[in-house]
N, C-alpha and C positions, 0 to 999 in steps of 0.2 A: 924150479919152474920149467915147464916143460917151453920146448918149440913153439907152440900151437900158443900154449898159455903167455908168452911175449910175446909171438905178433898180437895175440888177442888186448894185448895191455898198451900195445903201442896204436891204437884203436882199429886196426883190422879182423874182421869173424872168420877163417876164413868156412867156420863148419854153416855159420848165416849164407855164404856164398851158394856154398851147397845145397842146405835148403831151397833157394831162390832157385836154382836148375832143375829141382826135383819137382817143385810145383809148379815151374812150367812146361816140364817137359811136355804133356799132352795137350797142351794148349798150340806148342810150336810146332810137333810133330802132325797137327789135324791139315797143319798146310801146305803139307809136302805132297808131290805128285810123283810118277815114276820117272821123273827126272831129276829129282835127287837121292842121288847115290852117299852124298854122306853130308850130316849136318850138325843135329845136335851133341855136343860132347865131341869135334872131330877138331883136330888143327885148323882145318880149312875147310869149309862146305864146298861139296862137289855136284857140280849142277849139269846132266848131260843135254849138250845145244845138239844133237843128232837130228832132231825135230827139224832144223833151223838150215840144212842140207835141202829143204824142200822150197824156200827162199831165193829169189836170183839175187838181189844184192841186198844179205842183211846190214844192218847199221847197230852198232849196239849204243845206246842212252844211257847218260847215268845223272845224277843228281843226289845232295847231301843237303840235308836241312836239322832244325830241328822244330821244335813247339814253343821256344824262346818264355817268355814268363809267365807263359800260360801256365808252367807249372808251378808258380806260386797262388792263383786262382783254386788251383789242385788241391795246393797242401791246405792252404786255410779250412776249405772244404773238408778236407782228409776223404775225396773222390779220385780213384786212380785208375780206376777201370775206361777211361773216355781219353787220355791226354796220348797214350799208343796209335787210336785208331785218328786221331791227329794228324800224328805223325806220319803212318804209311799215307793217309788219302791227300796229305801236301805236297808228300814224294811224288804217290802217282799225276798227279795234276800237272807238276813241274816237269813231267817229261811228257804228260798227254799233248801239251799246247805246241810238240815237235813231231804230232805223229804216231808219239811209241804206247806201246803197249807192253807190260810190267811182266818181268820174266823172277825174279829174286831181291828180297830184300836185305838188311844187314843193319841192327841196330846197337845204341852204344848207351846203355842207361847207367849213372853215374851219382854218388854222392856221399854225404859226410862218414854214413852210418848204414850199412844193408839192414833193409827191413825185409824178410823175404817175403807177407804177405802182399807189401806196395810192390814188391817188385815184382811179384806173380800175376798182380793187378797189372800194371802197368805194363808185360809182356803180353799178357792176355788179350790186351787190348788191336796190340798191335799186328797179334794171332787173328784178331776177328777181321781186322781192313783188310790183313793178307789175304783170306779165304775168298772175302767178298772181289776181291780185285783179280784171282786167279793166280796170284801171287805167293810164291813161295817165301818164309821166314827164313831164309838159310845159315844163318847165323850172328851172331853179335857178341856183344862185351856186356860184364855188368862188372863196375869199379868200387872199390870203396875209397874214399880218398880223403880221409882226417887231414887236414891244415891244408889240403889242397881247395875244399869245397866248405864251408861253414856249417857249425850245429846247423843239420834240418834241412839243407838246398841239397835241392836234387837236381841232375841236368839229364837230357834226354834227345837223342839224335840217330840220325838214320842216314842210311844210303840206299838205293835203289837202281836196278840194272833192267831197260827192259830193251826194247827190238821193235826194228820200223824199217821196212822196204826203203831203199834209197827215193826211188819215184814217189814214193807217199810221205817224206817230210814236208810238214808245215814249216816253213820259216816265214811267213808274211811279205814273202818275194813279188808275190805276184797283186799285194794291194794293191787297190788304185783308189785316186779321187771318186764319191760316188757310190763308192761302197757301201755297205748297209752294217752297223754296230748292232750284235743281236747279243743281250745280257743272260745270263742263266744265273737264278737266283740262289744265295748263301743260304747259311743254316746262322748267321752270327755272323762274331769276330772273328771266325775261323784260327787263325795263329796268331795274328799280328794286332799290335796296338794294344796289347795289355797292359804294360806300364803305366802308358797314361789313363787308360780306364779302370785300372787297377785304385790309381791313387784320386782319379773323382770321386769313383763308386766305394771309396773304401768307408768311408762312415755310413754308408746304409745298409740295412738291413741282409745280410743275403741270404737269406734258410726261407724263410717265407715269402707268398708269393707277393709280388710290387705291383700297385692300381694298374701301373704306367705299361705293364710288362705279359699281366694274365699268365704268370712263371714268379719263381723268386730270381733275385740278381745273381745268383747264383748259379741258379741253371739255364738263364741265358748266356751265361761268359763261359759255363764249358759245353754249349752245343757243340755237337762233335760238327768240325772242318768236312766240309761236303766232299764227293769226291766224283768227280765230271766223267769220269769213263764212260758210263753207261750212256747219260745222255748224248755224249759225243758220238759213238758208238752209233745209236739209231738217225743221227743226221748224215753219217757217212751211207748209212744203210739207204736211207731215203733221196739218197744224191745227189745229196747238198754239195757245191763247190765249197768245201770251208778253202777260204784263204791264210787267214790268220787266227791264232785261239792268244788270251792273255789271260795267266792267269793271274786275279790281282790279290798278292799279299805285300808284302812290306811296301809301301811308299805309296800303296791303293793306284787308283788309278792312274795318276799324272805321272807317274814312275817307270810302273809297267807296260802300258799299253807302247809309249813309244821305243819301246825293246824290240817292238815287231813291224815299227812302218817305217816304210821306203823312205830315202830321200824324196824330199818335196811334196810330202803328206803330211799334214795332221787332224786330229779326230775333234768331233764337237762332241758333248755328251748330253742329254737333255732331259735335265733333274724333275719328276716326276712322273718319266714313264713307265717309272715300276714301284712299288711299294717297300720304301725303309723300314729296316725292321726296326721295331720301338727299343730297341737297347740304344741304337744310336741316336737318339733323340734323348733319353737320358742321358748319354755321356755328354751330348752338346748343349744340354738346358741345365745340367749340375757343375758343367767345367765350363761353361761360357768359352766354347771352342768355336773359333771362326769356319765359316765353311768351304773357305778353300784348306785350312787346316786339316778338316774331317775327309777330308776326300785325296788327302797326302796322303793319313796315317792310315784310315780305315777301307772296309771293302763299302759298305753305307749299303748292302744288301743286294750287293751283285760277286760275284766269285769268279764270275769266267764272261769273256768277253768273248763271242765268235763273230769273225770277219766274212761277209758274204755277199755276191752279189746284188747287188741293187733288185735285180728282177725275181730272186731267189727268197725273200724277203717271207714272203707267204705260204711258201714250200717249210722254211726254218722254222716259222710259227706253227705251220700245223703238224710236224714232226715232233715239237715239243709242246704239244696244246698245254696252258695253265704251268707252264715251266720254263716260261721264255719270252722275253721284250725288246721290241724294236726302240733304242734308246739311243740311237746319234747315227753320224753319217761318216763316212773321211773325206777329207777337206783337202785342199793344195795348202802347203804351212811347209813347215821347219819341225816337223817331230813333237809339236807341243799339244796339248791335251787342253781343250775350254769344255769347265763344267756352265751350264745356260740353265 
């Protein structure tokens, strides 16, 4: 038995590995600009900040996520091409709400058994958010890992490095009482809350489309995770004072938002100044979920909260006309979040 032929017995491929790099290679390499000088197939991606010499005080940002069970949503499905562009547009979001803007990513896709087409899929995916974000793919892992990970789970995770003028971080320093909460709306569940919409929604149907839904349940739980750059983007262009951005994934709103307000601030929020998407209305009329529950776990069809002057209000609506709701105020409080 050869080398190759015991690791292969001991359940590692490692010629499936190979595969997996060779059909994504054009995928990874579409994202590269001339500031990478080395990436795929290299020890280490070499990324040139020469650029960034034109900067008076860079900052660099990072942040490490992943798409949590959204990828069992994936497998049931056997859809792999969505659960990647997840991934980057969670990253980029998680450093947008500080300011930065996305200079390289790094991802780490892992599981029992290499499938190289899932995982060409799956890289592929994460090749399309990079492009769109301006974002370079500059390297990553892909593992296989028998008795570390179970027949059939897959895991999938990211890091991202981008850049933000010292003067131009957001950190929500500057909230006040008075403020004006402006909601920019989701695509879905975005990353978070699959578990438990996993196991409501698990006895229905999901391939065909649901009354409740005008989609199957299926292809509402992997709308791909929005990703706020853009919009963000044309507010600062239209010059918005944003104060604070939140962006809400795990713990939804009551979690997130008071990550970003001052001592002796908290936010009211004011439940139907924008439109729920109907997945959430299925998970909370099949799981009989209470609604401060739903508003812990889920986003309930807001993704990014911006913070903005009170008088600035009209300016932020019309910057994002049909893409943006005036939904709560900040309050004098203790950091705590009232859904109304």
């Amino acid at each position: 038995m050869t080398a190759n032929n015991t690791y292969a017995s001991a359940g590692v491929d490692i010629a499936a590995g190979t595969r997996a790099t060779e059909m994504m290679a054009d995928a990874v390499r579409s994202t590269y600009g001339k500031e990478v000088l080395a990436g795929l197939g290299a020890f280490g991606g070499l990324f040139d900040v020469s650029a960034l010499k034109g900067m008076n005080a860079p900052v660099l940002v990072a942040s490490t996520d992943g798409v949590g069970t959204k990828t069992k949503a994936a497998a049931r499905l056997n859809r792999w091409d969505t659960i990647g562009q997840d991934l980057v547009n969670h990253c980029v979001n998680d450093i947008l709400v500080q300011g930065a803007r996305p200079l390289f990513f790094l991802d780490y896709v892992a599981s029992s058994k290499l499938n190289p087409e899932q995982i060409a899929a799956v890289v592929g995916g994460v090749a399309t958010a990079c492009r769109e974000a301006g974002c370079a793919l500059l390297g990553g892992e892909t593992a296989e890992m028998p008795g570390v990970y179970l027949d059939g789970e897959f895991d999938l995770a990211g890091t991202i490095i981008g850049i933000v003028e010292r003067n131009r971080i957001i950190d929500g320093s500057r909230i006040q009482s008075g403020d004006a909460i402006i909601g920019l709306p989701s695509s879905g569940l975005h990353t978070n809350g699959y578990s438990l919409a996993r196991r409501i929604l698990d006895s229905l149907d999901w391939e065909t489309p649901h009354p409740d839904l005008d989609q199957s349940v299926g292809d509402a739980l992997l709308a791909v995770h929005r990703s706020y750059l853009k919009p963000v983007h044309q507010l600062r262009d239209a010059e918005v004072d944003i104060r604070g951005l939140a962006h809400i994934t795990g713990g939804g709103f009551i979690d997130n938002l008071p990550r970003i307000l001052p001592e002796n601030t908290g936010a009211t929020i004011q439940r139907g100044k924008w439109p729920e998407l109907p997945i959430f209305s299925l998970i909370q009329q099949n799981g009989q979920v209470e609604d401060s529950e739903m508003f812990h776990v889920f986003n309930m069809g807001i993704g990014m909260l911006v913070i903005v002057p009170a008088e600035q209000i009209q300016q932020t609506l019309a910057a994002l006309p049909n893409d943006s709701y005036h939904i709560g105020e900040i309050v004098a409080g203790n950091r705590e979040v009232t859904i109304r």
